[in-house]
N, C-alpha and C positions, 0 to 999 in steps of 0.2 A: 140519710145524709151523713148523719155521727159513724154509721159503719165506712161507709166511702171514704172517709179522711182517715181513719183510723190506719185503713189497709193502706193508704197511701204513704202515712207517718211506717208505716210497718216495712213498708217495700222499702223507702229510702231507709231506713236503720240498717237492713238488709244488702242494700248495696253498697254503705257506707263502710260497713263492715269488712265487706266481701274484700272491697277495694284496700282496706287496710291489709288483709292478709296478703293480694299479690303485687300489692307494694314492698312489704316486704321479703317476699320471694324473687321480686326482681334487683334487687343488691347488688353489685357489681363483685364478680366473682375470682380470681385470678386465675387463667387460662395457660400453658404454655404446649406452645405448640413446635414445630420441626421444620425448616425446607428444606429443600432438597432440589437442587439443581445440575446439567452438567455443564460445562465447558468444553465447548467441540472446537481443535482448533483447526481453524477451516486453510485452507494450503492453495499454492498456486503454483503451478508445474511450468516453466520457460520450457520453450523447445522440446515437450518431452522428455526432460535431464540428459540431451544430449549437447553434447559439446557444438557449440556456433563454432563457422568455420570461416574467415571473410581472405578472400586470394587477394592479395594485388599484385599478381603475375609479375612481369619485369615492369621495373620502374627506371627512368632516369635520373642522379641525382638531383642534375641543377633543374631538373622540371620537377621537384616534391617542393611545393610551394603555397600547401595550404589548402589547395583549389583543386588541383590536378589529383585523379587517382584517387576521386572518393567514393567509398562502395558501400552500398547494405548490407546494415546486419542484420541478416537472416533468421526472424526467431518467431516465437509461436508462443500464446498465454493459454494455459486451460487453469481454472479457479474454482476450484471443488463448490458447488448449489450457488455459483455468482449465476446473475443475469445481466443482460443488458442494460448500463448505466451503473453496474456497481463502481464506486470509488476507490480507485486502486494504487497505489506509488511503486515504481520502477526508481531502480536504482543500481548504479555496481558497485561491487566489492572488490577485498581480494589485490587492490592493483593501489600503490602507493603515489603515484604520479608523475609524470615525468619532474627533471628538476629545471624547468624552464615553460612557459605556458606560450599561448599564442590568441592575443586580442584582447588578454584577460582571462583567458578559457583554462582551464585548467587541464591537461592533456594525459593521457592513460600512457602511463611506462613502459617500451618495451627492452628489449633487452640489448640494444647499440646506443650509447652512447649519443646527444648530439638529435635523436628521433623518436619522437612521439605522435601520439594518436588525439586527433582532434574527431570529439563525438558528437554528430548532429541531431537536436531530436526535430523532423518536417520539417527540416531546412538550414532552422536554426542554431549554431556553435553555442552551447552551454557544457562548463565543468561537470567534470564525469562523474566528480562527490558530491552533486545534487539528487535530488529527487525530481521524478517527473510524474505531479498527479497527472490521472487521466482516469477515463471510463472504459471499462469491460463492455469488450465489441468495437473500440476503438483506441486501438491501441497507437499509439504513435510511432512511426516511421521512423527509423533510425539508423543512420549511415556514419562512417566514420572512413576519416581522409587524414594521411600523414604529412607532419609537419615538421618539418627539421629547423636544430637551434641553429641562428646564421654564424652564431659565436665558435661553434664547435663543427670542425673539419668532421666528414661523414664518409664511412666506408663503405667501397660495396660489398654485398655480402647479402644473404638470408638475414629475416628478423620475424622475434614471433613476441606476442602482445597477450598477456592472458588477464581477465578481472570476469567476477561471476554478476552474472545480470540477475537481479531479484525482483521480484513481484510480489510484494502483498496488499491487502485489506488496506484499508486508510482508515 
């Protein structure tokens, strides 16, 4: 029975020990280390990078009124690894505004005096220096229809309207 205890007082001296030693090997060490990441920056192509094209063939002055003579714009999103539901903002550029609006709306400038472009996103008349969130695979519908100031006498003549349509990530 005197050897049994002994061995036992022996064993715990043993482990008491032991544990002081990788007590002290486990210390807190100071480590440094590196990341290393890339930033991919992901792009979205309107139409191909082709120029949108919107006709409004002959028009009648006193029938540009807002309503009359409004067309689609024509255009196409590809968004490099999006999928369906990604978060996306539409917006245009490039186009300072006409200097008269219509409803509130803020109208794209073209190049006559007196006539601007009123831009609809599904229906609805919203200023053309907004943003229009939406989702990839549903892109929203967009038409625009000219509107002339009543202030300002209107020529006939050709008119052309340019502002760059953007798409990116949200």
């Amino acid at each position: 029975m005197k050897g049994l205890m002994r061995r036992r007082v022996w064993l715990c001296a043993i482990t008491l020990g032991l544990s002081g030693v990788f007590s002290m090997m486990s210390q807190a060490v100071p480590v440094s280390f590196e990341v290393r990441f890339t930033v991919e920056l992901k792009t979205c192509d309107v139409n191909n990078n082709q120029t949108i094209e919107v006709d409004f063939e002959d028009m009648i002055i006193n029938n540009i009124d807002g309503v009359a003579y409004e067309r689609p714009i024509p255009y196409s999103v590809h968004c490099d690894d999006a999928v369906n539901g990604t978060s996306l903002n539409l917006f245009f550029e490039d186009n300072t505004g006409a200097n008269f609006t219509a409803g509130g709306y803020q109208l794209l400038r073209t190049d006559r005096a007196g006539l601007g472009l009123l831009v609809k996103q599904n229906g609805n008349p919203f200023s053309f220096n907004s943003e229009i969130p939406f989702t990839y695979g549903n892109e929203p519908t967009l038409t625009v229809v000219p509107v002339k100031n009543e202030n300002v006498g209107l020529d006939d003549g050709k008119f052309t309207a340019s502002a760059l349509l953007t798409v990116e990530y949200n």
